[in-house]
N, C-alpha and C positions, 0 to 999 in steps of 0.2 A: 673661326670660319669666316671666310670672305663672301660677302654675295653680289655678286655683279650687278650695276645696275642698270635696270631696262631704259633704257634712255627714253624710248617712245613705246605705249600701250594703248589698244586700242579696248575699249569696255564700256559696261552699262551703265547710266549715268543716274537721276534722279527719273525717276515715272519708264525708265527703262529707256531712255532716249543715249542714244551712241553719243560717245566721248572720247576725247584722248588724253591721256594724262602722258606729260613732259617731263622728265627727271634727269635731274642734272647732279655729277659724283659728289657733290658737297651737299647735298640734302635738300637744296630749293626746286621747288616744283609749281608747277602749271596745269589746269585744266582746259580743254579748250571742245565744248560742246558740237557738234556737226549743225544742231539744230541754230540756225543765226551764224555760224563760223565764228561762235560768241565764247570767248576766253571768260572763264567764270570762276576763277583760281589762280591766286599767283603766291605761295608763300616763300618766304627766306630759306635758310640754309639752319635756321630756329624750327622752322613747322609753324612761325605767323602769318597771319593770313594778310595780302597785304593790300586785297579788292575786297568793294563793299558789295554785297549780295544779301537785297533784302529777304526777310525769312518769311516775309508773305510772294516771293516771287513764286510760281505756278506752276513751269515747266512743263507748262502743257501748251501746246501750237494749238492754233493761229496766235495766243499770246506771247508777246517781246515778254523774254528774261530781263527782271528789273535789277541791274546790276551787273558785277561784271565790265568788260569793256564791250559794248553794242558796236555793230558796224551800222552806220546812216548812210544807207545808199539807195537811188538815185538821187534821195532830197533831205536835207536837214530839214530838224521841226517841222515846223507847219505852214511852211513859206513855201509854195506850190501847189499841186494838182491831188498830188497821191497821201496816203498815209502819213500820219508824223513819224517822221524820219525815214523813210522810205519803205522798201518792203524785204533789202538783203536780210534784216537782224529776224524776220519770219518766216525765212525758205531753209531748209534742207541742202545742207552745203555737202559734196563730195571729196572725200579724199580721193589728190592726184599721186598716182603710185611713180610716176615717170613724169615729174615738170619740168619744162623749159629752164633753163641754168637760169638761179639768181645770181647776180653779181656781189660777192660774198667772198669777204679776206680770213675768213677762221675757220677754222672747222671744226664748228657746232655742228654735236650729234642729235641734241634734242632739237625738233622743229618737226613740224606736221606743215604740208602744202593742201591747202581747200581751194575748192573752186567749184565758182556757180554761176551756171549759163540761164540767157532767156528761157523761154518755156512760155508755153500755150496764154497761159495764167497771168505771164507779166505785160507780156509784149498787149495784151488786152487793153492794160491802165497806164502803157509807157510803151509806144510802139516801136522800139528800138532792141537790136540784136547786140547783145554783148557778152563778155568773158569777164571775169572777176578771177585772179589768182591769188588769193593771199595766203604768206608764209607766215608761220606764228613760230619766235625761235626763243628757245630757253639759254643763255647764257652761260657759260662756266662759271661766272661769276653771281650769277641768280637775275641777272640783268633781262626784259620781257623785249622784244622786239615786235615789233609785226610791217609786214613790209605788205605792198596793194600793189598791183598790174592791175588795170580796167583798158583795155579795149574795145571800141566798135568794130561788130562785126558785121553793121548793117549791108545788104548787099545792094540797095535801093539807092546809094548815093548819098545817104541822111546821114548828117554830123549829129549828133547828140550833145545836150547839155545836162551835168546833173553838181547838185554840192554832195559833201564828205564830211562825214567827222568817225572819230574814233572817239566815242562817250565812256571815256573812262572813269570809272566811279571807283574813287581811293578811301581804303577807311584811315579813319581819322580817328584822335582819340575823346575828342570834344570840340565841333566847329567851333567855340568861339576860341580853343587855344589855337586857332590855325592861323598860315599867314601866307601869302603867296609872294612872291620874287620875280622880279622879271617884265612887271607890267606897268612898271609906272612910268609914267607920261603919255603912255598909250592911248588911244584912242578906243571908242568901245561903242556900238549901237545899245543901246539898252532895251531888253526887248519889255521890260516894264511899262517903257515908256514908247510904245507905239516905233519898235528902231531907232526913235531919236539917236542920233550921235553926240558924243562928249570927250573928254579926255580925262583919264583916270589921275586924280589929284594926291593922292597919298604914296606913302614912299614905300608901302609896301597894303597890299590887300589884306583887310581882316574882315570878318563876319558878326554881323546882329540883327541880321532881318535877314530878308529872299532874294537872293541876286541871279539874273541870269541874262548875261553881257555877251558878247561876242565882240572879243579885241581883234582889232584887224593889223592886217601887217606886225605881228611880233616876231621877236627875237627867236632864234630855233631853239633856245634854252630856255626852259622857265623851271623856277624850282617852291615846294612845295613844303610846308616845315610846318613839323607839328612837334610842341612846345613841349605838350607831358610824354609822350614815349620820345622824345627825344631823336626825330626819325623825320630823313629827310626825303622826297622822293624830288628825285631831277627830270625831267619829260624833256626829252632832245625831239624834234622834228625837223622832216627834212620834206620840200613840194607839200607843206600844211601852212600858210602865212598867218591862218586865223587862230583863235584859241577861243573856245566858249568855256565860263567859267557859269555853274548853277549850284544851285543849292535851295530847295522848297521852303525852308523855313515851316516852324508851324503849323502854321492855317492850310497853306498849300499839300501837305503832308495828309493834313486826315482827309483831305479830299481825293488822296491817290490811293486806289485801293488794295493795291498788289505794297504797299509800302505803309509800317509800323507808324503808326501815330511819333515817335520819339526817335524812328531812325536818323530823322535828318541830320541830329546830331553827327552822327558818327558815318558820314558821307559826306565829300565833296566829290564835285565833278568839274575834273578838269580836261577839257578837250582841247586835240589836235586835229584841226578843221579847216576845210578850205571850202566857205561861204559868204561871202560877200561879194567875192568874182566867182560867179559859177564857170567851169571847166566844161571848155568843147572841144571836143576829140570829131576827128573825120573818120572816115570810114580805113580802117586799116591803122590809126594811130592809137597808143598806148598812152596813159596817163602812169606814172608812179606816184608812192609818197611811201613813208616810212616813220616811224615812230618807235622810240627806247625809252626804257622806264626804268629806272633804279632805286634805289631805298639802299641811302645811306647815312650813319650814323651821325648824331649834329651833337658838337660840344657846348656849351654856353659858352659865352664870354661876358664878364660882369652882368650873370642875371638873361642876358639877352643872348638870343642865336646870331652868330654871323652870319647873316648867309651871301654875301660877297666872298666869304674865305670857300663856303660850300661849291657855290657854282666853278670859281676858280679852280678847287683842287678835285674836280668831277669833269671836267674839259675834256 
């Protein structure tokens, strides 16, 4: 018996909050909550899970879902007026039944289009009128996309400024077997250290304390490798220059309260971000960016991962 699969489903999520769930013919799938336009699911074509989503996260508004990929929008962190991280990853996003064509070479049948306009509420804390369109697309291949339209729709003349990140939280099998690709000789604010600026001296990122950096100007590739599941994730971006890489460590951990004294271990967070030049849109101009995620398999080579063979043959 064959059973067809539902490419896209729309159902009730944790605490009864709307969801969509993305399914793609080889078994990988994607969840993608209304509440934040917050993807909180991404497993393989296995059934592993391959976002970290803490099991103190609430899933109850006004509180951000800890985990997942968050959208930060008008503002990263805490560098501005508003909220940490702004106020998209807490409003009630709508499915668009009829979006404006994305410019799009495959046809991918999983993908959901949300989208969330100003309202009474925001424009209070950020007086500006805007459209947010984001595509969240499942791959044939299990591959996670998510592609962003922000436009001003102010009608007053006013340009807008706001930063972006897409905080994606990857599980991991143990932070300290992790290692990152892609960032070295890069430049980095440290926000430990008051923004300070630096340049990243190691020839590859590893973990043993609390890091939380925001690399500027990188590579659109950057690759992610974890040692004991043998499992690599590649994060392609495109209009994101930034990358913010975090991790609580510790101390930091039992002072967050939606997050397990011991999850840090098995999270990192690696962002695709555009914060250090914050983004001004006129009235009538569009902003894009986009971001792809994959997870795939790393071989050793004498004991150690390649991962110059990885980036190469993931191009």
């Amino acid at each position: 018996m064959t059973t067809e699969t539902v490419f896209v489903e729309l159902c009730k999520g944790i605490n009864g909050l709307d969801k969509v769930v993305l399914r793609e013919v080889r078994g990988s799938s994607a969840e993608v909550y209304l509440y934040g336009g917050q993807v909180t699911s991404w497993k393989n074509d296995h059934g592993e899970e391959l976002l970290f989503v803490s099991s103190k996260a609430p899933f109850k508004p006004p509180k951000a879902i800890r985990g997942g990929i968050p959208i930060c929008f008008p503002q990263f962190g805490s560098h501005g007026l508003l909220e940490q991280h702004g106020f998209a990853r807490n409003r009630f996003w709508s499915i668009d039944p009829d979006p404006p064509p994305f410019p799009t070479t495959s046809s991918n049948k999983a993908f959901v289009d949300l989208v969330l306009k100003h309202s009474e509420e925001d424009t209070r804390i950020w007086p500006h009128r805007y459209e947010f369109r984001l595509r969240v697309t499942l791959g044939p291949g299990g591959d996670l996309m998510l592609t962003s339209r922000i436009r001003n729709m102010n009608t007053d003349g006013k340009a807008f400024t706001f930063t972006f990140a897409y905080h994606n939280y990857f599980s991991v099998s143990d932070i300290s077997e992790v290692r990152i690709e892609g960032l070295e000789t890069i430049d980095f604010l440290d926000n430990l250290q008051d923004r300070q600026r630096f340049t990243e001296q190691g020839d590859a990122i590893t973990f043993e304390s609390e890091v939380d950096k925001v690399y500027v100007s990188t590579p659109t590739k950057i690759a992610i490798l974890d040692h004991e599941k043998k499992r690599t994730f590649v994060l392609r971006k495109d209009g994101l220059p930034d990358a913010v890489v975090w991790n609580p460590w510790d101390k930091k951990a039992k002072a967050i309260p939606d997050l397990g004294d011991d999850e840090y271990k098995h999270m990192l967070c690696v962002e695709a971000a555009a914060v250090e030049k914050p983004i001004t849109l006129k009235p009538g101009e569009e902003w894009k960016s986009r971001q792809e995620i994959s997870a795939v398999p790393s071989s050793y080579f004498s004991g150690q991962l390649d991962p110059k063979k990885v980036l190469q043959s993931s191009s």
